[in-house]
Structures are given as structure tokens and as C-alpha cells.
C-alpha positions as CSV (number, residue, x, y, z in Angstrom):
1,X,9.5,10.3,11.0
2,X,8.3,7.4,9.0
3,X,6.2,4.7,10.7
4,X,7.5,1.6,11.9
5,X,6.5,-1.6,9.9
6,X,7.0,-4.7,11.7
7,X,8.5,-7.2,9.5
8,X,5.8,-9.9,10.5
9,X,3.4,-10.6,8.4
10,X,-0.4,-8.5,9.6
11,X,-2.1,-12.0,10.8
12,X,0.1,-12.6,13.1
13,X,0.5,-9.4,14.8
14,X,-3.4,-9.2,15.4
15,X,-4.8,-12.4,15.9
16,X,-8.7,-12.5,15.7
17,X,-8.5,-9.6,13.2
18,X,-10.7,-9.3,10.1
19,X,-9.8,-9.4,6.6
20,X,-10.8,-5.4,6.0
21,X,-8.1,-5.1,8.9
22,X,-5.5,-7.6,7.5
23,X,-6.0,-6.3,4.0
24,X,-5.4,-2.6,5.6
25,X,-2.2,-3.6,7.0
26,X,-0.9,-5.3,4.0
27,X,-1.9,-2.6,1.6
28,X,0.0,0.1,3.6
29,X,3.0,-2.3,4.2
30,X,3.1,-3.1,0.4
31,X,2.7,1.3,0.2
32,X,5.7,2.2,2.4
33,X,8.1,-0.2,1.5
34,X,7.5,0.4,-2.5
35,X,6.1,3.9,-3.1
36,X,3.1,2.4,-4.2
37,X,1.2,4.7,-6.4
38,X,3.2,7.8,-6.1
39,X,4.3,7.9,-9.3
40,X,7.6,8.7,-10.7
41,X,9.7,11.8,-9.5
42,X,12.0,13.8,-11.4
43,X,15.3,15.3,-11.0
44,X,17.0,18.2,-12.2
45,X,17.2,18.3,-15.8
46,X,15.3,14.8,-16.5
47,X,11.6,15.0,-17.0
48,X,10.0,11.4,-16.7
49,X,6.1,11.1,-15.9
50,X,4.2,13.8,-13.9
51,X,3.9,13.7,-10.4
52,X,0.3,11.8,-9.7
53,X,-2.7,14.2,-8.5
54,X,-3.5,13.6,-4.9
55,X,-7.0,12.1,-6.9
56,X,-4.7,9.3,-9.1
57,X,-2.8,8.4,-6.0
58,X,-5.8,7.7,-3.8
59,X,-7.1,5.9,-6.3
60,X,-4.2,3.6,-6.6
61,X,-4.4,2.8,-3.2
62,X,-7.6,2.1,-3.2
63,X,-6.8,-0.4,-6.1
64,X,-4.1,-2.1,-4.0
65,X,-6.6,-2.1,-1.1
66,X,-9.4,-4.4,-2.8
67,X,-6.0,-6.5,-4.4
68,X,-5.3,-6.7,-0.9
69,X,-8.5,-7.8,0.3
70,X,-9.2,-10.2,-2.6
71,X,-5.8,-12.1,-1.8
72,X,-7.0,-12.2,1.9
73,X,-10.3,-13.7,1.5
74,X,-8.6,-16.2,-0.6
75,X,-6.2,-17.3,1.9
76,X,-8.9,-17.5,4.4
């Protein structure tokens, strides 16, 4: 069962949070609702990219993390 995201944005759900926490909850909003990182899948008969190593995909989150992060410490 996928997790709940609440549709408000991480600041306000957890007032007196840090940025490393606000960035969290953004980056794994922005992960859930788009795929982030998981690359493309293929169906029967079409053959787009290669599914993404567990390695690639954990890197691409980590890259939307410190994105994440950056944007937060700006807006702060």
C-alpha cells in the first residue's frame, strides 16, 4: 500500500522542523508523485531505456535530495 502524502506543503505540517527534514519531505513527495529516478519501464514488445541499477537510482535520489535542500536553504 503506497504511503499517504499529504497535499500540504512539508513546512507546514512540521513547524520548527529543519531544512535536512523539510528537504526530506520534499524530495520523497517530488519521488512518489513522479517516479523520480526510476527510469523508464518497458512493455511487451517495446524496448525503451534499461531499467536503472538499484546504484543509479539511489544516486538520483540523492541528487534530488541536495536540489531539495539547496531550494530550502534559499527560501529560508
Amino acid at each position: 500500500m503506497p504511503e499517504e502524502v499529504s497535499s500540504r506543503p512539508p513546512e507546514e505540517r512540521r513547524p520548527g522542523a529543519n531544512n535536512n527534514e523539510v528537504a526530506l519531505e520534499m524530495m520523497k513527495f517530488i519521488a512518489v508523485t513522479t517516479g523520480y529516478g526510476k527510469g523508464a519501464t518497458s512493455a511487451t514488445g517495446f524496448s525503451g531505456k534499461p531499467a536503472k541499477t538499484p546504484e543509479e537510482y539511489a544516486e538520483a535520489l540523492l541528487q534530488l535530495f541536495e536540489k531539495c535542500r539547496d531550494t530550502v536553504a534559499k527560501e529560508k
